[in-house]
NURO-329632 format. One line per 10 residues: number of its first residue (from 1); their letters; for each residue y, x, z of N, C-alpha, C. Coordinates in steps of 0.2 Angstrom, whole numbers, plus 5000, padded with zeros to 4 digits. Example, Ala and Ser with C-alpha at 12.3 -4.5 7.8 and 13.67 -1.06 7.14 Angstrom:
# residues 2
1	as	4972 5066 5039 4978 5062 5039 4984 5066 5039 | 4989 5064 5035 4995 5068 5036 5000 5064 5039
This chain:
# residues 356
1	xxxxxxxxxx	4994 5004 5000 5000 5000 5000 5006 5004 5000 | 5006 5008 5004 5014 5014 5005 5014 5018 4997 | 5008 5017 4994 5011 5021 4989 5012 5018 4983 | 5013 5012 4983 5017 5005 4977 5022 5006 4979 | 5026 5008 4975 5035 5009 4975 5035 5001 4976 | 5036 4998 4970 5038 4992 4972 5037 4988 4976 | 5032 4990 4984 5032 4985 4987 5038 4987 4993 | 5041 4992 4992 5049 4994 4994 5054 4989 4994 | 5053 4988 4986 5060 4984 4985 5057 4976 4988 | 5052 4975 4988 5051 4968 4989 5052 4968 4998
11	xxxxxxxxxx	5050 4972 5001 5051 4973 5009 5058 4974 5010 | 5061 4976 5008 5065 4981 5012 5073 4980 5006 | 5073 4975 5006 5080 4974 5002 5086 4976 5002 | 5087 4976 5008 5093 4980 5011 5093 4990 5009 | 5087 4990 5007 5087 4999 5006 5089 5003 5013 | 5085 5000 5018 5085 5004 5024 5081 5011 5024 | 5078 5012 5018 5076 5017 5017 5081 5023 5015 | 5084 5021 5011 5091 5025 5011 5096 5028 5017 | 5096 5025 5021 5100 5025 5027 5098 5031 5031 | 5089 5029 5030 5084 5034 5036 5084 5042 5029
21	xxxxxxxxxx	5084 5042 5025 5085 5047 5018 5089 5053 5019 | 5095 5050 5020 5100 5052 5018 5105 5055 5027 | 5101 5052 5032 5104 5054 5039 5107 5059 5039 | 5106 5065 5036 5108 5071 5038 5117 5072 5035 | 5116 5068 5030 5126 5068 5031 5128 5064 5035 | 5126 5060 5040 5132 5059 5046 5133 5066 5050 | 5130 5070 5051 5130 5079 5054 5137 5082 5051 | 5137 5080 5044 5144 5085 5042 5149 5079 5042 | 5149 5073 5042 5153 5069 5041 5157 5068 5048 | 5150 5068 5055 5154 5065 5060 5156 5071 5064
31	xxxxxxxxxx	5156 5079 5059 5160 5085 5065 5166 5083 5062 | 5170 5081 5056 5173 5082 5052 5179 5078 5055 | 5177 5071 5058 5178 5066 5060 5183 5067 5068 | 5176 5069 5072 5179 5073 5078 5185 5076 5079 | 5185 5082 5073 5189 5089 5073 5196 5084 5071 | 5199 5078 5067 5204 5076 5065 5208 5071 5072 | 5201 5069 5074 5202 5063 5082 5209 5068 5086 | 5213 5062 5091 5216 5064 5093 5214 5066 5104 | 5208 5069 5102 5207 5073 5107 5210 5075 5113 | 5215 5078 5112 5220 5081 5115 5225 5078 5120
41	xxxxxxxxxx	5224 5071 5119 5223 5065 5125 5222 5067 5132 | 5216 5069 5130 5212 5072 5137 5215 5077 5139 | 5217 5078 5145 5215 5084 5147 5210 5088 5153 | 5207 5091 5148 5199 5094 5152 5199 5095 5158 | 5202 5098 5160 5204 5103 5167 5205 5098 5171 | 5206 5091 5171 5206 5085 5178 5200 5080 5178 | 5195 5083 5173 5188 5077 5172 5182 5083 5177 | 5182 5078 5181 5175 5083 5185 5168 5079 5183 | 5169 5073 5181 5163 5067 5178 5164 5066 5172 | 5158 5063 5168 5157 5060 5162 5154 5055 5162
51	xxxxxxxxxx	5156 5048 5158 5152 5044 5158 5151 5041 5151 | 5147 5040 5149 5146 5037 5141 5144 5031 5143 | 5149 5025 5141 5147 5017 5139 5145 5016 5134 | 5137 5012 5135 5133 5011 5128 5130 5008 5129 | 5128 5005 5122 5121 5001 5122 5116 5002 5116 | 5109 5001 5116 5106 5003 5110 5107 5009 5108 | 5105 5007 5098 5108 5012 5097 5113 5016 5097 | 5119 5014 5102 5125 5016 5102 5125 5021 5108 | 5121 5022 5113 5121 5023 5120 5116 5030 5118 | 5110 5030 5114 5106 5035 5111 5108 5042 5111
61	xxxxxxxxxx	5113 5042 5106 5118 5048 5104 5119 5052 5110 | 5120 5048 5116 5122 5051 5122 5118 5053 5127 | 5112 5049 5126 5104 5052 5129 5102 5057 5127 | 5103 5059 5119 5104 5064 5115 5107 5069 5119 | 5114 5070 5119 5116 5075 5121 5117 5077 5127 | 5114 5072 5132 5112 5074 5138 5105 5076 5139 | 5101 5077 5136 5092 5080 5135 5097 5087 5132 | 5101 5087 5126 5101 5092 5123 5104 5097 5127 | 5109 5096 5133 5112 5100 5135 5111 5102 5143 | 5105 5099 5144 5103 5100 5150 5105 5106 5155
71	xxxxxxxxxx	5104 5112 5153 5105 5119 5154 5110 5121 5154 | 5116 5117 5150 5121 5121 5147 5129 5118 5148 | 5128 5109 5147 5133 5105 5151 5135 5108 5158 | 5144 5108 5159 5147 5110 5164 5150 5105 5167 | 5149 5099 5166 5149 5091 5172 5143 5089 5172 | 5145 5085 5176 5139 5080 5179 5139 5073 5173 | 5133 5072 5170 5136 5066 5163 5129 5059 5164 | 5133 5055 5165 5130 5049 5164 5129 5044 5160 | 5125 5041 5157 5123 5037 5152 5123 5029 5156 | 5127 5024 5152 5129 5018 5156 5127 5012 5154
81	xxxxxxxxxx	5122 5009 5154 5117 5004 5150 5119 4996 5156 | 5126 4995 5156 5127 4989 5161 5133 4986 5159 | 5136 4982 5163 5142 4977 5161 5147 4982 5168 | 5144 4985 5173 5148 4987 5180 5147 4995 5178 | 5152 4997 5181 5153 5005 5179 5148 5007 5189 | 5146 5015 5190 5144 5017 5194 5150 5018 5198 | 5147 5017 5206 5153 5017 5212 5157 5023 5211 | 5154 5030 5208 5158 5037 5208 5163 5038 5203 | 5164 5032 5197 5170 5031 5194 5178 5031 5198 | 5181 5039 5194 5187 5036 5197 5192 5040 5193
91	xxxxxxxxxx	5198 5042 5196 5204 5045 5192 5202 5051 5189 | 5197 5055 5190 5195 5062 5190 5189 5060 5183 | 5188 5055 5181 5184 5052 5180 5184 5052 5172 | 5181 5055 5167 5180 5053 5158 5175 5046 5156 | 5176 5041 5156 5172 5036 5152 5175 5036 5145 | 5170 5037 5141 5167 5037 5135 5166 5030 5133 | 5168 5026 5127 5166 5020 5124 5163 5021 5117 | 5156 5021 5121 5151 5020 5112 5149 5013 5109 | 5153 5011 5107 5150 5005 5102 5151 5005 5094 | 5146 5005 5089 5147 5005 5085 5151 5000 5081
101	xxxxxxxxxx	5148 4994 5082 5153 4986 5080 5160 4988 5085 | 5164 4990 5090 5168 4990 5094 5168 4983 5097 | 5162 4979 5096 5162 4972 5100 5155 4970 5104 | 5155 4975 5108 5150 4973 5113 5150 4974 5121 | 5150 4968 5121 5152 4965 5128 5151 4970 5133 | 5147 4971 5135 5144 4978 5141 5148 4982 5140 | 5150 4985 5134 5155 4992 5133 5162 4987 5136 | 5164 4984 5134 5170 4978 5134 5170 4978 5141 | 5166 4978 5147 5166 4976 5151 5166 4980 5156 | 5163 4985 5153 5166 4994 5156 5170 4996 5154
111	xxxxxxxxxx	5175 4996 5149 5182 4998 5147 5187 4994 5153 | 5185 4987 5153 5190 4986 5159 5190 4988 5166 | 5181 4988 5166 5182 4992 5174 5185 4998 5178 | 5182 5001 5169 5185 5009 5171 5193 5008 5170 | 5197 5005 5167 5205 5004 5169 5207 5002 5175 | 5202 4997 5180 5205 4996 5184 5202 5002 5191 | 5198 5005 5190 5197 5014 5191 5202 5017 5191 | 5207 5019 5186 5207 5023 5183 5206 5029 5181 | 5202 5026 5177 5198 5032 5175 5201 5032 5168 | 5199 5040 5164 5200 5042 5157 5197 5038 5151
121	xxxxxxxxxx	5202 5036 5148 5197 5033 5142 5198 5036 5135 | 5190 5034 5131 5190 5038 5125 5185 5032 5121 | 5186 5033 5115 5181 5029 5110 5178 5030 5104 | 5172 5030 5105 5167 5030 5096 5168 5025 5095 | 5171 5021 5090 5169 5013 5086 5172 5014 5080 | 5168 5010 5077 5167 5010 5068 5176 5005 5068 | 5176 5000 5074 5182 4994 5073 5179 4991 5078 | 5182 4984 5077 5182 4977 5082 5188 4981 5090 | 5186 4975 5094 5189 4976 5101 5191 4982 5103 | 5185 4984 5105 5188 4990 5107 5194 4997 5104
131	xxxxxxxxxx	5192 4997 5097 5195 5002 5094 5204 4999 5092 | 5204 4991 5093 5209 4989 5095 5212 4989 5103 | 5208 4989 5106 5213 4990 5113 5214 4996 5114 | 5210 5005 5111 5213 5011 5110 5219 5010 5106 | 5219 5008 5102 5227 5008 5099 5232 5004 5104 | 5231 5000 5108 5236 4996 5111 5237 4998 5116 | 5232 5000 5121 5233 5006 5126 5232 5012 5126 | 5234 5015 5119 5235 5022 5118 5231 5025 5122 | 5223 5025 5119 5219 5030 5124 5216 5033 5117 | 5212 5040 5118 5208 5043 5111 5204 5038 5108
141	xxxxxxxxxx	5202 5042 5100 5198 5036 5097 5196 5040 5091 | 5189 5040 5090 5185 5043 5085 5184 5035 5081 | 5186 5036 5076 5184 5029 5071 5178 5032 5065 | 5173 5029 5066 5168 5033 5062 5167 5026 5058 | 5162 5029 5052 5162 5023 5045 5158 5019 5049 | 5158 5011 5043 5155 5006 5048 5151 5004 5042 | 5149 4997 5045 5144 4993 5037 5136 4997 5038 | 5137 5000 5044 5126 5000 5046 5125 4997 5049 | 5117 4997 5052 5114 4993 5056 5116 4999 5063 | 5118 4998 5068 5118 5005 5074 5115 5008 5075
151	xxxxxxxxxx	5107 5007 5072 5103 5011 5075 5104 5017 5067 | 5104 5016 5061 5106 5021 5057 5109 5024 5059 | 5115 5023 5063 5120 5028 5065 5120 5033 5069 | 5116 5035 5070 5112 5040 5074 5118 5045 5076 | 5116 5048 5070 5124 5056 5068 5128 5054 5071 | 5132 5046 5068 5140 5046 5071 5140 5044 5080 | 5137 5044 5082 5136 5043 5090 5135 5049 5093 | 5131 5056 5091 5128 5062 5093 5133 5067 5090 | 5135 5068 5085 5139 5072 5083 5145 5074 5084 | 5150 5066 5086 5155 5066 5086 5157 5068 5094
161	xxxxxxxxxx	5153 5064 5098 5152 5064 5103 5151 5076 5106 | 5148 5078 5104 5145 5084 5106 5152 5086 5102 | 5155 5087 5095 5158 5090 5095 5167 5088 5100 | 5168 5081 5103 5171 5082 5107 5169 5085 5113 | 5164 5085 5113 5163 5093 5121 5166 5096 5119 | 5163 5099 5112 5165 5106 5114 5174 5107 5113 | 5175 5103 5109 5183 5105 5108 5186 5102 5116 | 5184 5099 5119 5185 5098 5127 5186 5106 5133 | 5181 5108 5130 5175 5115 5133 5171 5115 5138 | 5167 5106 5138 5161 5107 5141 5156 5109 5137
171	xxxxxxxxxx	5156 5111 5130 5150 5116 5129 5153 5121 5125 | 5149 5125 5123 5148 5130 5117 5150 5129 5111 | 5152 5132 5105 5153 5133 5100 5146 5128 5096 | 5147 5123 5093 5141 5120 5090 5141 5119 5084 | 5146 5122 5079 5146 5120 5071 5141 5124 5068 | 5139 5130 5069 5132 5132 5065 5128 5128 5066 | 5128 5126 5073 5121 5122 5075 5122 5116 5071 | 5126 5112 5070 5125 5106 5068 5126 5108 5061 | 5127 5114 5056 5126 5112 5048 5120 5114 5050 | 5116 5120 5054 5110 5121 5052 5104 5114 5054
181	xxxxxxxxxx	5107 5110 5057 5102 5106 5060 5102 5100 5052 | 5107 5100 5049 5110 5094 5044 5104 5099 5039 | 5105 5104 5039 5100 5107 5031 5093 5104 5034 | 5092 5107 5038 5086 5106 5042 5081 5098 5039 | 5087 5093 5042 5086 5087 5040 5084 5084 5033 | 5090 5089 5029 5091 5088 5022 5084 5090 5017 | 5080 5094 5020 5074 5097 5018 5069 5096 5019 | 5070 5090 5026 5062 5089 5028 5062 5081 5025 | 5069 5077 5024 5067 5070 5021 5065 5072 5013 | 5065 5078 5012 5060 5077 5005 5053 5078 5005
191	xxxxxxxxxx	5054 5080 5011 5045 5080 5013 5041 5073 5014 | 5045 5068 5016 5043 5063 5019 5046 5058 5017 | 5046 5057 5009 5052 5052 5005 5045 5048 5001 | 5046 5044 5001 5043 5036 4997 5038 5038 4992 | 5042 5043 4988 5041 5045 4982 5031 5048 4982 | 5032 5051 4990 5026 5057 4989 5020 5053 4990 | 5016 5054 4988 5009 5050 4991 5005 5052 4998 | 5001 5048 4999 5000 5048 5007 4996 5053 5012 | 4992 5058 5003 4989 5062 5005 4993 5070 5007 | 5000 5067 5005 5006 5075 5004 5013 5072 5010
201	xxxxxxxxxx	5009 5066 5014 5016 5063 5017 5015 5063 5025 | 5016 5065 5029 5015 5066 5035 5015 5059 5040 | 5021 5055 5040 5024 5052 5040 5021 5045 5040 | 5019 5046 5031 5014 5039 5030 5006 5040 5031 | 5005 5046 5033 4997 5047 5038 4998 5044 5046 | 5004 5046 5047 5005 5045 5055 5006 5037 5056 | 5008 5034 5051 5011 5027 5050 5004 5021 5051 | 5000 5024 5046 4994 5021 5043 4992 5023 5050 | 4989 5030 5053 4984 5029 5061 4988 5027 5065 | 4994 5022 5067 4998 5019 5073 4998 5013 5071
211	xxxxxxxxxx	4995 5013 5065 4998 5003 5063 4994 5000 5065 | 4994 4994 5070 4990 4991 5072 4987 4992 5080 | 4990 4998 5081 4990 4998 5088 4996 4999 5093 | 4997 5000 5100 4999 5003 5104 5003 5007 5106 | 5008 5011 5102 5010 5019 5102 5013 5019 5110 | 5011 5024 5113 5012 5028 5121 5015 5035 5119 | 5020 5036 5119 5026 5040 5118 5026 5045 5124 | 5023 5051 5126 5024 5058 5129 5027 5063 5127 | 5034 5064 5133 5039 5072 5132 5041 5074 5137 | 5042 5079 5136 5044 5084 5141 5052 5081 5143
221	xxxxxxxxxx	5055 5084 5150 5061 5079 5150 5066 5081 5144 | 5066 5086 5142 5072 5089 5136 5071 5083 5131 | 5065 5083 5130 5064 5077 5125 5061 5070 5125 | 5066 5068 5130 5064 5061 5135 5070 5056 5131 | 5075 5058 5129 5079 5055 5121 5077 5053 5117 | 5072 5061 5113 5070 5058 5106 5064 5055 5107 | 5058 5053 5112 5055 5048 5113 5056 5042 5114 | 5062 5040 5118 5066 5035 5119 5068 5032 5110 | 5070 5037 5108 5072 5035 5103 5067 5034 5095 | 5060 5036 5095 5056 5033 5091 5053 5028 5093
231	xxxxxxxxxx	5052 5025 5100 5052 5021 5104 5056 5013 5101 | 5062 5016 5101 5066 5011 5100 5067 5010 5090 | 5064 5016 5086 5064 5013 5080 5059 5010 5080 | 5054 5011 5083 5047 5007 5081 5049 5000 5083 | 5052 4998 5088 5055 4991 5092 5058 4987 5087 | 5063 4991 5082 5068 4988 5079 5066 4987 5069 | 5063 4994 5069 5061 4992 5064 5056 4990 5060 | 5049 4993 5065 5044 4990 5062 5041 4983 5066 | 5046 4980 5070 5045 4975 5076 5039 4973 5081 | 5036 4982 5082 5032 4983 5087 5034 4985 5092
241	xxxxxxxxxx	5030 4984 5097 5031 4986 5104 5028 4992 5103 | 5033 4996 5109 5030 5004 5109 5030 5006 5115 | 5030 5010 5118 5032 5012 5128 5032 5022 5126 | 5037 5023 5131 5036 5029 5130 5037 5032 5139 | 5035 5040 5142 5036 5040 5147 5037 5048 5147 | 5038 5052 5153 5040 5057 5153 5036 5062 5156 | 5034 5065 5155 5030 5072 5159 5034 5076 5164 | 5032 5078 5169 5029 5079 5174 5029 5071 5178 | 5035 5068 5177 5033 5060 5182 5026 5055 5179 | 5026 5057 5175 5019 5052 5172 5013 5055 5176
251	xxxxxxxxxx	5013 5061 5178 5008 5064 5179 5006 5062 5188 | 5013 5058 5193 5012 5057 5199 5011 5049 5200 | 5010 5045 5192 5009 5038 5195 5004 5035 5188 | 5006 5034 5184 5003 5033 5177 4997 5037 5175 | 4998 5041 5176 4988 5046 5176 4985 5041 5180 | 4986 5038 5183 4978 5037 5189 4977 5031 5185 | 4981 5026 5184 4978 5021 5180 4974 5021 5172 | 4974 5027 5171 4972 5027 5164 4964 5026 5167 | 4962 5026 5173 4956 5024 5174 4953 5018 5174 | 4954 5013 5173 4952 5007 5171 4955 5004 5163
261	xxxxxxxxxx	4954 5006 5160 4958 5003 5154 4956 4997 5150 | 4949 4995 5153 4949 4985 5153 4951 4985 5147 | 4948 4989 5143 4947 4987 5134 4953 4988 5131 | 4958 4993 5133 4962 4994 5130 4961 5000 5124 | 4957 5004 5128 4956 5012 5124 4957 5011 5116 | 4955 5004 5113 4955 5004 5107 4961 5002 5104 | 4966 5000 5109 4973 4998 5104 4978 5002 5108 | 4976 5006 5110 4984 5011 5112 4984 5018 5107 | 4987 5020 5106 4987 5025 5104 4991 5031 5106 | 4991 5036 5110 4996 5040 5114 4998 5045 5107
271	xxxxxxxxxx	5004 5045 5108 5008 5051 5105 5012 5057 5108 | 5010 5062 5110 5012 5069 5111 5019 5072 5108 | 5024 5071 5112 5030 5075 5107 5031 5084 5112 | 5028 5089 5109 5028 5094 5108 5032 5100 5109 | 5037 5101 5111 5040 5107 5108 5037 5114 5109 | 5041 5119 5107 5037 5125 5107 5040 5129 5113 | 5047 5128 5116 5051 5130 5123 5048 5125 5128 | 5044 5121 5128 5041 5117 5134 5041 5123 5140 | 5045 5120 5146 5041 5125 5153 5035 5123 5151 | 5032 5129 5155 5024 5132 5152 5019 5127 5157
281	xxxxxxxxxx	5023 5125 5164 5018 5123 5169 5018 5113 5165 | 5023 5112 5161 5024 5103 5159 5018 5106 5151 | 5019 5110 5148 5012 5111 5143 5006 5109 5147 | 5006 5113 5151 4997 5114 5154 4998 5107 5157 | 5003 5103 5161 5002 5094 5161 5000 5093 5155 | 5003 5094 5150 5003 5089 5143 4996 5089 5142 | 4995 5095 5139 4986 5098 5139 4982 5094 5143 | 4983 5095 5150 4977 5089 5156 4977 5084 5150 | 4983 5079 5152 4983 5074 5151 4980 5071 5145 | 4981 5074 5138 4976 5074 5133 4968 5075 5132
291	xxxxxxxxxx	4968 5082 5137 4961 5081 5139 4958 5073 5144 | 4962 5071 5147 4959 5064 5151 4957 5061 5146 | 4963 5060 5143 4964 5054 5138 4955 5055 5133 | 4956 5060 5129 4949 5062 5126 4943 5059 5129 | 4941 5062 5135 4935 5060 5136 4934 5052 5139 | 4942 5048 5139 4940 5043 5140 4940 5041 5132 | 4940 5044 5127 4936 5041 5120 4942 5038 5117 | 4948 5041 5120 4956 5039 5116 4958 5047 5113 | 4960 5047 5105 4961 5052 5105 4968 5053 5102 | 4972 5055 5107 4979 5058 5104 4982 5061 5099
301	xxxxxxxxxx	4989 5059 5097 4991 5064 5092 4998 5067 5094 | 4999 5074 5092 5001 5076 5095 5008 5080 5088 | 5015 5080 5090 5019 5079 5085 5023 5087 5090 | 5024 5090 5085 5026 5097 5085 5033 5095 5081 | 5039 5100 5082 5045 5100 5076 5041 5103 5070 | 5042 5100 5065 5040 5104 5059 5042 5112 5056 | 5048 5114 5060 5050 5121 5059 5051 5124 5065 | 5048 5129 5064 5048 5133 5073 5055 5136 5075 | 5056 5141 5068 5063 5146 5073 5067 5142 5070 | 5071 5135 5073 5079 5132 5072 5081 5133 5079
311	xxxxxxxxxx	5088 5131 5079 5091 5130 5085 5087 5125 5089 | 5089 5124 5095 5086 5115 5098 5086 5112 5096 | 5092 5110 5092 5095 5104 5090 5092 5101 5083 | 5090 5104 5080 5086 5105 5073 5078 5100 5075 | 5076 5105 5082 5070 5103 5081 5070 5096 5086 | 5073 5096 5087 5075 5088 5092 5075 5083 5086 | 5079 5083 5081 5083 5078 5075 5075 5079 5073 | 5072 5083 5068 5068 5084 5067 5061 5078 5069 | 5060 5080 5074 5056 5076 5075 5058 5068 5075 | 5066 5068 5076 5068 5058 5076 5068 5057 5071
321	xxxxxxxxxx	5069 5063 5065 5068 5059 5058 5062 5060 5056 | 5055 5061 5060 5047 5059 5056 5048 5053 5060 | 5051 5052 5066 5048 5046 5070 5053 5039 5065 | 5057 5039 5061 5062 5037 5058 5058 5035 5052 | 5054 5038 5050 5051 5039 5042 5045 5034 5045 | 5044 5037 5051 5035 5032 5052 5037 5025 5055 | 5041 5024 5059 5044 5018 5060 5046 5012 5055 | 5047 5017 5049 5049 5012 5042 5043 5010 5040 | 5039 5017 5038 5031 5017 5035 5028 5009 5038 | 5028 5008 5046 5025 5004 5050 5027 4998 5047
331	xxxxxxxxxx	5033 4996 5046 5037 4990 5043 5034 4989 5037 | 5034 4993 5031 5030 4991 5025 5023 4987 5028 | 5020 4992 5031 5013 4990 5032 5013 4984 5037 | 5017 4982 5039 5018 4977 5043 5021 4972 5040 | 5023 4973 5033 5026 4969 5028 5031 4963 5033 | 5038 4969 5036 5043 4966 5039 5047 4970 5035 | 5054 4967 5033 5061 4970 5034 5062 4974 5040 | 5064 4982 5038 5065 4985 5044 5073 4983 5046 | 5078 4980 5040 5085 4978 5043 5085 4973 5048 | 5083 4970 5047 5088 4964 5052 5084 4963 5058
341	xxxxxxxxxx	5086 4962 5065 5085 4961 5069 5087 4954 5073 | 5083 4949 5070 5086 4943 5072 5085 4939 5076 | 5079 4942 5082 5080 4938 5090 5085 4942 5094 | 5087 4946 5091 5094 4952 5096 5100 4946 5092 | 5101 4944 5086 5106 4941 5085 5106 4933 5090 | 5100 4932 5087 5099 4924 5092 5101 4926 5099 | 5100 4931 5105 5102 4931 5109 5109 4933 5111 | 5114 4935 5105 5121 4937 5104 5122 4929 5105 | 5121 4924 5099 5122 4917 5099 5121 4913 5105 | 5114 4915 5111 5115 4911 5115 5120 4914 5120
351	xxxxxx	5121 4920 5120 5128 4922 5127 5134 4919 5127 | 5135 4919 5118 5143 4916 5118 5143 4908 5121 | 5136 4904 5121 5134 4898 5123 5135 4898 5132 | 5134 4906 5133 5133 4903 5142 5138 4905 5145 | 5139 4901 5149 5146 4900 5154 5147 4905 5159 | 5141 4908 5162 5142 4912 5167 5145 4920 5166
């Protein structure tokens, strides 16, 4: 089936295919974008915290560059998935507004909070509300292109974002990093493009052994994002449920129960996300727990970055773009549209309906 071009156009009308193709120009698009923002808003030197308000795929970007910079980030940063901001918000305080549409309620709702804070404000949105009330309360504003689904938007929520770090100076110099992670990308969607057949396509092998099952999503904490985030392409695009979890904590609650699995072993499927810098003692976990798994007669598959010597940041994207390619693959084979998302709209429609 994946290898009949034309059951593409009949699935997938919108050319969500294109979208996931071509990701790697949001990388030069959205440094370019940053560098022009008016940044300078901020002043660095009085922000002791960071908070990114988001949701979806708008909130990713920032899980992203919090896995990314673990090491290397010089504040404290939080990721903010609610309508109420955390009790530590205050004048000392940077809140970040991620919303693609600029009209989502929970960000909306943290923008106000964080004013009556006061705390600093700044914004990623394509338009709507938000990127209106930065212009009317003159606070910063990254205006990135619109007209996608958010979750395609991957680049303009990760890039723009990290390169205001660093023009900030909570991180490092990142412009090699991110042309070399955009080539990186650029190279590997040929690997994994529609065109190749399923015996030359990684992608559409991994799509065809997940289809019909369970995916169970294992990473180390650094890549506790880009799990999060194949996770949520499988949810949105191929409109399967996924789960994914984290190594070393998996290890002190979820190992025990793999011992009863009550006729699941046949429909899960675990997937291993890999790097090559794993702390050495969260390998030797990964390794156990693939051996458990084994002899209870489940067998794992395990996902490596496809290029070993890149920067981090290469081999992180990397792998969200096979999980990107197989998440599509699954929607073919599920004979869903990967665009639309129409019980997230139905649920937009009943809030406008509730009173509370």
């Amino acid at each position: 089936m994946l290898d009949n071009l034309k059951v593409y156009e009949r699935i997938d009308p919108a050319n969500m295919y294109s979208l996931i193709y071509s990701f790697y120009e949001q990388f030069y698009t959205g440094r370019q974008i940053a560098e022009t923002a008016d940044y300078q808003l901020i002043n660095p030197s009085g922000i002791k915290k960071i908070v990114v308000a988001g949701m979806g795929g708008s909130a990713i970007g920032a899980d992203l560059l919090r896995c990314y910079s673990l090491y290397d980030l010089n504040r404290p940063l939080f990721v903010n998935r609610d309508y109420i901001l955390p009790g530590f918000v205050d004048d000392r305080t940077l809140v970040i507004l991620s919303s693609y549409s600029g009209n989502t309620e929970e960000t909306l709702s943290s923008l106000e909070a964080a004013r009556l804070l006061n705390a600093k404000l700044f914004a990623i949105t394509s338009n709507g509300q938000i990127a209106e009330l930065a212009r009317e309360l003159e606070f910063g504003l990254v205006e990135i292109p619109g007209g996608l689904p958010p979750r395609a938007a991957l680049g303009y929520s990760f890039v723009p974002l990290l390169t205001l770090f660093e023009l900030w100076g909570f991180v490092h110099s990142q412009k090699k990093i991110i042309e070399k992670t955009a080539y990186v990308l650029q190279q590997g969607a040929k690997l994994l493009a529609k065109e190749l057949p399923t015996e030359e396509n990684s992608a559409k092998k991994l799509a065809t052994q997940i289809h019909g099952k369970l995916p169970l999503i294992y990473s180390s904490p650094r890549f506790e994002a880009v799990a999060t985030r194949i996770r949520g392409q499988i949810n949105e695009n191929a409109k399967t449920l996924a789960y994914s979890a984290v190594i070393p904590e998996m290890n002190h609650n979820e190992l025990v129960g793999w011992k009863h699995l009550i006729g699941l072993g046949k429909k899960v499927q675990p997937i291993f996300l890999i790097d090559y810098e794993d702390y050495n003692r969260n390998a030797f976990r990964m390794q156990f727990v693939q051996d458990v798994m084994s002899e209870l007669g489940v067998t794992p598959i395990v996902l490596k970055p496809p290029v070993k010597d890149v920067p981090l940041m290469a081999r992180m994207f990397s792998l969200i773009q096979l999980g990107d390619f197989i998440s599509y693959y699954m929607a073919i084979l599920n004979e869903e549209d990967p665009e639309p998302v129409a019980i997230i709209d139905k649920l937009k429609t009943s809030l406008k309906e509730f009173s509370g």
